[in-house]
BAMARSE-467315 format. One line per 2 residues: number of its first residue (from 1); for each residue x, y, z of N, C-alpha, C. Coordinates in Angstrom, 1 decimal. Example, Ala and Ser with C-alpha at 12.3 -4.5 7.8 and 13.67 -1.06 7.14 Angstrom:
1	13.2 -5.7 7.8 12.3 -4.5 7.8 13.2 -3.3 7.8 ~ 12.8 -2.2 7.1 13.7 -1.1 7.1 12.9 0.0 7.9
% end
This chain:
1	-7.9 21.6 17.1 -9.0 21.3 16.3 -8.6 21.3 14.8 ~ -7.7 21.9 14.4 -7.2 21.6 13.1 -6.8 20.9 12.5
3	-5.7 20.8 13.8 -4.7 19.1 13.7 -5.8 18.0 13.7 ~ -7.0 18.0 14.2 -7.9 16.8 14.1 -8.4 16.5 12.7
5	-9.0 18.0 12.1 -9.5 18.2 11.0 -9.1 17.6 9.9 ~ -7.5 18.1 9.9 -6.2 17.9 8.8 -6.2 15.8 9.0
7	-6.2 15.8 10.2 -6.2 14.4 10.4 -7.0 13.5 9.6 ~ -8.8 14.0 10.3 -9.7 13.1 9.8 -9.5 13.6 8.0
9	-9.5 14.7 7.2 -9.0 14.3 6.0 -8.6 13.5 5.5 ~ -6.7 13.3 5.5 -5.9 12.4 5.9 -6.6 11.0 5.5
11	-7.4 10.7 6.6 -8.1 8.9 6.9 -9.4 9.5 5.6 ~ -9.6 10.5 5.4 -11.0 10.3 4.1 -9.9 10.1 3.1
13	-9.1 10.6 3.0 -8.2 10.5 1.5 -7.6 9.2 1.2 ~ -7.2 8.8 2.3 -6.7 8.0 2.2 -7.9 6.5 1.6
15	-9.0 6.6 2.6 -9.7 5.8 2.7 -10.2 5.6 1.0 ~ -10.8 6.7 0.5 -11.0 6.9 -1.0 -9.7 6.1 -2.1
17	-8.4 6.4 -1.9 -7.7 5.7 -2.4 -7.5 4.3 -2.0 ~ -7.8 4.0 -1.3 -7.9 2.3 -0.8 -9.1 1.6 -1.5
19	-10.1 2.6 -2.1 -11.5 2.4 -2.0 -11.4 2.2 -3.4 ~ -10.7 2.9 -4.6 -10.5 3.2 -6.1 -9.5 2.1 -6.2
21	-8.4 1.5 -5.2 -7.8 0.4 -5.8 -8.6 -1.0 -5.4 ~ -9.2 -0.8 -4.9 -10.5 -2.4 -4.1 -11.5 -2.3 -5.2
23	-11.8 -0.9 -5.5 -13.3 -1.4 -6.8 -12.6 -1.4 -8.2 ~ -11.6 -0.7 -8.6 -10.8 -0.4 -10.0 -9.8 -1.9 -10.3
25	-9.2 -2.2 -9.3 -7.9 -3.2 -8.9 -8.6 -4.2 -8.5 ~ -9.3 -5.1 -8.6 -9.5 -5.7 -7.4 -8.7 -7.4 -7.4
27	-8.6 -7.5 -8.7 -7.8 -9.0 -8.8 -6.4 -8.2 -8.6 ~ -5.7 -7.3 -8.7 -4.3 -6.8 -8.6 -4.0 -6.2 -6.9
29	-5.6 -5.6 -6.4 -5.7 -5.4 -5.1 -4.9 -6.9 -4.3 ~ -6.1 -7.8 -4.3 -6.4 -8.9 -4.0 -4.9 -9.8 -3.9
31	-4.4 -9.7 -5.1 -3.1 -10.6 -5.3 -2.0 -10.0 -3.8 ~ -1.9 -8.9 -4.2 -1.0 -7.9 -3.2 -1.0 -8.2 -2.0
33	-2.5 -8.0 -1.7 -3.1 -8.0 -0.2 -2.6 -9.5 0.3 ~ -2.9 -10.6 -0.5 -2.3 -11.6 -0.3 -0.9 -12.0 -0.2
35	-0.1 -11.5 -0.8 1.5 -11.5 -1.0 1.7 -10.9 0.5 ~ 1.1 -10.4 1.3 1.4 -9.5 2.7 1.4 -10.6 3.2
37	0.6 -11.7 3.2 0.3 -12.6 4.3 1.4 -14.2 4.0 ~ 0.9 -14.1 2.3 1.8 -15.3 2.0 3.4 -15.5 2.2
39	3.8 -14.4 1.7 5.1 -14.1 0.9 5.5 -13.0 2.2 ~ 5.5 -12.8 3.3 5.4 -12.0 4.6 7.0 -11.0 4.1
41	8.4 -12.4 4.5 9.0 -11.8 4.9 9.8 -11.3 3.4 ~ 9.5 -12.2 2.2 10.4 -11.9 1.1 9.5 -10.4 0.7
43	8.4 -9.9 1.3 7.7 -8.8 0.6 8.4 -7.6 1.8 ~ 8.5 -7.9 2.7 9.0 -6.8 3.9 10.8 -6.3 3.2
45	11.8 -7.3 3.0 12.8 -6.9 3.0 13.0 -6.5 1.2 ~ 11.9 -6.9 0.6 12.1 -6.0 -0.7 11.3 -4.8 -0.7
47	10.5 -4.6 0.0 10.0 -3.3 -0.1 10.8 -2.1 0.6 ~ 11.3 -2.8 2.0 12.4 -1.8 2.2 13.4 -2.1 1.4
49	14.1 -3.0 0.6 15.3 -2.3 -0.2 14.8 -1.1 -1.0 ~ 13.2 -1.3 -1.6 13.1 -0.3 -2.8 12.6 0.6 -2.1
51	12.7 0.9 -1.1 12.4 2.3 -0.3 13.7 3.0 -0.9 ~ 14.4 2.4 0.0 16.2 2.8 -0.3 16.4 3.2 -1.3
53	16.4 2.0 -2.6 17.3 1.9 -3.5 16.3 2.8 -4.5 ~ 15.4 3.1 -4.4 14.7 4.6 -5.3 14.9 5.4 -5.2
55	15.2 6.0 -4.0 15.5 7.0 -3.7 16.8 7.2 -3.7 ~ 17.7 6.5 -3.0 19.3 6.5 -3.9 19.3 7.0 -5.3
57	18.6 5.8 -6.3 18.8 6.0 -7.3 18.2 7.4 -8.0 ~ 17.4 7.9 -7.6 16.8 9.0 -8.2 17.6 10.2 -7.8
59	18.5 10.3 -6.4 19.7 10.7 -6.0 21.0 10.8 -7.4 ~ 21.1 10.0 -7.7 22.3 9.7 -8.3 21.9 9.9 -9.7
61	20.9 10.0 -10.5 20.5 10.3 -11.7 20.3 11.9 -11.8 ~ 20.2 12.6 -10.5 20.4 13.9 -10.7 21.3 14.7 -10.0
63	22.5 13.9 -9.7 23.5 14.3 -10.1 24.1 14.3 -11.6 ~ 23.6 13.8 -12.5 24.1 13.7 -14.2 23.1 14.6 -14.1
65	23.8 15.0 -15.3 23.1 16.4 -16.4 21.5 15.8 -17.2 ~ 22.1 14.4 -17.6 21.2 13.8 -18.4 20.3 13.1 -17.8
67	20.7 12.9 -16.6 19.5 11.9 -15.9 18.6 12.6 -15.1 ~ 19.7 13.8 -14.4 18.7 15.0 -13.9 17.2 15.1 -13.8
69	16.4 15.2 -15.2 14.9 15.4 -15.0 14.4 13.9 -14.7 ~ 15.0 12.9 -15.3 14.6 11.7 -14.7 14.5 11.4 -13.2
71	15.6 11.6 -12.7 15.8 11.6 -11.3 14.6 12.6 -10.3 ~ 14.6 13.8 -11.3 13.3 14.6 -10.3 12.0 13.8 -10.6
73	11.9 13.4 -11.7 10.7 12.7 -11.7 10.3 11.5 -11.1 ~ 11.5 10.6 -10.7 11.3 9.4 -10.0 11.3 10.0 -8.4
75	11.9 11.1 -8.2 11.5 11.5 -6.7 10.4 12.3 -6.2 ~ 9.8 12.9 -7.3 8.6 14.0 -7.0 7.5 12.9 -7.4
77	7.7 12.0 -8.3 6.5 11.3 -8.6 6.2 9.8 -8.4 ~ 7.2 8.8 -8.9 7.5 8.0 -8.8 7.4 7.1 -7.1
79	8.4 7.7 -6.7 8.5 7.6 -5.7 7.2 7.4 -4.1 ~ 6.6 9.0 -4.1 5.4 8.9 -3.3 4.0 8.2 -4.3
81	4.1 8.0 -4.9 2.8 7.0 -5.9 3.4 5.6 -4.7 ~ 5.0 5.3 -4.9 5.1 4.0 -4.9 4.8 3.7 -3.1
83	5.2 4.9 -2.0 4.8 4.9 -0.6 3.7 5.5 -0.7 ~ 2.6 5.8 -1.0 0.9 5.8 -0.9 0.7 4.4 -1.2
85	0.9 3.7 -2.5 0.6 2.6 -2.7 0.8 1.5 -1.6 ~ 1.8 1.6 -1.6 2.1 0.2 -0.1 1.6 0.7 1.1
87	1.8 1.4 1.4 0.8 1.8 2.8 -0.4 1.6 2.7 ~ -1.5 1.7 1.6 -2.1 1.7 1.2 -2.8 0.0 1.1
89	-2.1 -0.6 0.8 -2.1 -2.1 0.5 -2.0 -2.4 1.7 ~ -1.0 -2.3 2.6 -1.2 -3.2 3.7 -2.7 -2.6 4.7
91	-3.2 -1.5 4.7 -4.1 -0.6 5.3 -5.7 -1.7 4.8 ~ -5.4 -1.8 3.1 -6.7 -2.6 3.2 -6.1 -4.5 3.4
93	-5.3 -4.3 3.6 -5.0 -6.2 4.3 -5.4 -5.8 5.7 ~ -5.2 -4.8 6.7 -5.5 -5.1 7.8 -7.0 -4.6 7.7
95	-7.7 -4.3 6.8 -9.3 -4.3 7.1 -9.5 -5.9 6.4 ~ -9.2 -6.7 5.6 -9.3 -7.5 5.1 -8.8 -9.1 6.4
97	-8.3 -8.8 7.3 -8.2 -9.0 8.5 -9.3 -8.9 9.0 ~ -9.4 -7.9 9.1 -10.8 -7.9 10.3 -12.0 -8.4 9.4
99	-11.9 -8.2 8.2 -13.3 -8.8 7.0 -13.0 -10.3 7.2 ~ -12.1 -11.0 7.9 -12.1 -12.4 7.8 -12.4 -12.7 9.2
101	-12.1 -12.1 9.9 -13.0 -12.4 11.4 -14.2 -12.5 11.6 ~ -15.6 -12.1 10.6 -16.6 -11.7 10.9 -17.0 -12.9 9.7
103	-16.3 -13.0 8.2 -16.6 -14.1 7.7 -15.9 -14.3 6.9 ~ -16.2 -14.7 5.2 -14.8 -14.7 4.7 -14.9 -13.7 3.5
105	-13.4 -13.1 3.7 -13.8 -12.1 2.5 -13.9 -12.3 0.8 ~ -14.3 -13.4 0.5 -14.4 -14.1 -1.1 -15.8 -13.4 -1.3
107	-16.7 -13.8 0.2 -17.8 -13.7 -0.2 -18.4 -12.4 -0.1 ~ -17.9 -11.3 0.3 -18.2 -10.2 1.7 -18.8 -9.6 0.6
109	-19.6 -8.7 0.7 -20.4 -7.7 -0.3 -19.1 -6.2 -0.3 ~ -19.6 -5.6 -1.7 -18.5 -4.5 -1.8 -18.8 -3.7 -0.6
111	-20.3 -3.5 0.3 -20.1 -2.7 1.2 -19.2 -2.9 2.5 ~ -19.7 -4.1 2.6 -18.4 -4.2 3.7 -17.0 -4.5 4.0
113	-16.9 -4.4 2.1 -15.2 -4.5 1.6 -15.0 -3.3 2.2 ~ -15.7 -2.4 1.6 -15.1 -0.4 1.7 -15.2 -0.1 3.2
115	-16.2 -0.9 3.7 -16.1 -0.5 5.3 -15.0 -0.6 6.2 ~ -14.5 -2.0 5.7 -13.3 -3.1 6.5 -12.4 -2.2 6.1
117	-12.3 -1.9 4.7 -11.0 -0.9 3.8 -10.9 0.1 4.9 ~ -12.4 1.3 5.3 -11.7 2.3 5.9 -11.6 2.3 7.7
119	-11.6 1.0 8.0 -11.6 0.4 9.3 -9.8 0.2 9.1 ~ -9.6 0.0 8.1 -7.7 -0.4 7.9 -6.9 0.6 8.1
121	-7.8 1.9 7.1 -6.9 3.1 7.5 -7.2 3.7 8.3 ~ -8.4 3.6 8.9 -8.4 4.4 10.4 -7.5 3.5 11.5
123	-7.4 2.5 11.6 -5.9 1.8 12.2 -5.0 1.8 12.2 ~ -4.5 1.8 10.8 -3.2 2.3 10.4 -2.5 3.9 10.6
125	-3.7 4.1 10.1 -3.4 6.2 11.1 -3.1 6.5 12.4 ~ -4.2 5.7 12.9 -3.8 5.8 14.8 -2.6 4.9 14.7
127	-2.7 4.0 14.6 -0.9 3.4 15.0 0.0 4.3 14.7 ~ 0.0 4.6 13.2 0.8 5.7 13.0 1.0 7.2 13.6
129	0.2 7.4 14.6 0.0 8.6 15.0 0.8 8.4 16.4 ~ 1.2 6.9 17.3 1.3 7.2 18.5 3.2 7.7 18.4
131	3.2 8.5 19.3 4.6 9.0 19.2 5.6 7.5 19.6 ~ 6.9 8.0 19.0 8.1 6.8 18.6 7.5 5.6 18.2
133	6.5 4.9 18.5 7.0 3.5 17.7 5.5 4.3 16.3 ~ 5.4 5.3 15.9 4.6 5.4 14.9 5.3 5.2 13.4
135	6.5 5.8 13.4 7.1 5.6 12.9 8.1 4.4 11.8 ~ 7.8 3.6 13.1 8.1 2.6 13.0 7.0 1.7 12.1
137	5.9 2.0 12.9 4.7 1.2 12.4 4.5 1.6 10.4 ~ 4.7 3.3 10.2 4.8 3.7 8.8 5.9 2.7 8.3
139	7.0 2.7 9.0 7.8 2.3 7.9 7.9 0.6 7.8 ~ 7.1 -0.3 8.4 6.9 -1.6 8.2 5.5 -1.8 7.3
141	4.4 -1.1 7.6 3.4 -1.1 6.4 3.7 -0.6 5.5 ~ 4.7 1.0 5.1 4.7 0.8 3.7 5.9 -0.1 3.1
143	6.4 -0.8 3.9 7.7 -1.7 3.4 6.7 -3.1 2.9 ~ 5.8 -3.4 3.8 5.2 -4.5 3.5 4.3 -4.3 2.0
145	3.7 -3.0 2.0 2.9 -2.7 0.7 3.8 -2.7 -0.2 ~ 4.4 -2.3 0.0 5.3 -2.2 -1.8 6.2 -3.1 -1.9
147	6.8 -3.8 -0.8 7.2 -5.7 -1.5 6.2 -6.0 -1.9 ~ 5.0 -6.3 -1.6 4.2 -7.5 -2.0 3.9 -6.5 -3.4
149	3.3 -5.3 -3.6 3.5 -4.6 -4.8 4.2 -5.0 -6.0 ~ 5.4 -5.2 -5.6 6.7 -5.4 -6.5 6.3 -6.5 -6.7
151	6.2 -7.4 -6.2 6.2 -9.0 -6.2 5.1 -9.3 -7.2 ~ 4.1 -8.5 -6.9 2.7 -8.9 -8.1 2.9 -8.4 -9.6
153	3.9 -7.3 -9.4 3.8 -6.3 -10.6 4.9 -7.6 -11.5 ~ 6.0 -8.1 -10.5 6.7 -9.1 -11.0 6.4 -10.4 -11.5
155	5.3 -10.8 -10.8 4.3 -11.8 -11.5 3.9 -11.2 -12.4 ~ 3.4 -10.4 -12.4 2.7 -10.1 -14.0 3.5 -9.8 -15.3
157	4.6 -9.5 -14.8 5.7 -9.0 -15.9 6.1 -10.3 -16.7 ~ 5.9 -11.7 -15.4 6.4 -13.0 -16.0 5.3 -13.6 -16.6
159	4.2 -13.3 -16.5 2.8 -13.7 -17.3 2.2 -14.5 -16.5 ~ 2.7 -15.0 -15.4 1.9 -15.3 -14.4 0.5 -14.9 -13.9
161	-1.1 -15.7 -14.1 -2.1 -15.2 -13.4 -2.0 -15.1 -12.4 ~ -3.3 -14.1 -12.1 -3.7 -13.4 -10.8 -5.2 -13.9 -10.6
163	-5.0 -14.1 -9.8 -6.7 -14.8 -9.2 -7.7 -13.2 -9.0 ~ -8.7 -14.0 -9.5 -9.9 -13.1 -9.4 -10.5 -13.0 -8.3
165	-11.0 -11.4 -7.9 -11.8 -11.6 -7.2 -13.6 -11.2 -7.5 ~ -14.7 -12.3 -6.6 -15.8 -11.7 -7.4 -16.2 -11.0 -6.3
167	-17.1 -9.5 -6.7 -17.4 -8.8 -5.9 -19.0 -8.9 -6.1 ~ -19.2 -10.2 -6.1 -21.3 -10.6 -6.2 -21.5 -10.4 -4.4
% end
């Protein structure tokens, strides 16, 4: 009963952060969500390199004296921001999925944005919950969220627009 408890939290917490980057984000949401579908596989194999290569690197910075607090900070903080985020991203693409089966999501009202949102992470939790391939399933959503992450934050860096989304 606890493990349930701990669980359904979990899918509230989660869902609330899906929920603050869909109403706060929503053209930066939007772009991302889309980079999952567009940009599939160049967003999969960069997200897992920067799984890796952060954590390497935040490894290797504290081994130096000087890089030391840097390195704790990119792994205490840096780091889980950047695996919440992507998991988090692909969780509202797969409610954004199902918001496109019923009609299209340009038009969908914010209520049934947040609905579809916590329909994504209650999916993505159960997948993630079934023993051996759960695993698997974590480490392909948050690889997919944070390529396409990277990829937008990289558009933006180049001055590249982001399409709007309206939430009428």
């Amino acid at each position: 009963m606890l493990l349930l408890g701990a669980w359904l939290a979990g899918v509230l917490g989660f869902w609330l952060v899906a929920a603050v980057l869909s109403m706060f984000f929503p053209a930066f949401t939007q772009s991302a969500t889309e980079k999952i579908t567009d940009q599939m596989w160049k967003a999969l194999v960069l997200g897992f390199a920067l799984l890796i290569t952060l954590a390497a690197a935040a490894i290797v910075l504290m081994v130096t004296v000087v890089g030391a607090p840097l390195g704790v900070l990119l792994l205490l903080l840096v780091y889980p921001l950047a695996i919440i985020g992507g998991w988090m991203l692909f969780a509202v693409r797969i409610g954004e999925w199902g918001l496109g089966l019923i009609g299209t999501v340009e038009r969908a009202p914010v209520g049934s944005r947040l609905i579809f949102a916590f329909l994504g992470v209650l999916v993505l939790m159960l997948l993630s919950a079934i023993p051996y391939i759960g695993g698997l399933v974590w480490l392909l959503a948050t690889s997919f969220g944070l390529g396409a992450l990277a990829l937008v934050a990289w558009q933006r860096y180049k001055g590249e627009g982001i399409r709007r989304r309206s939430w009428a």
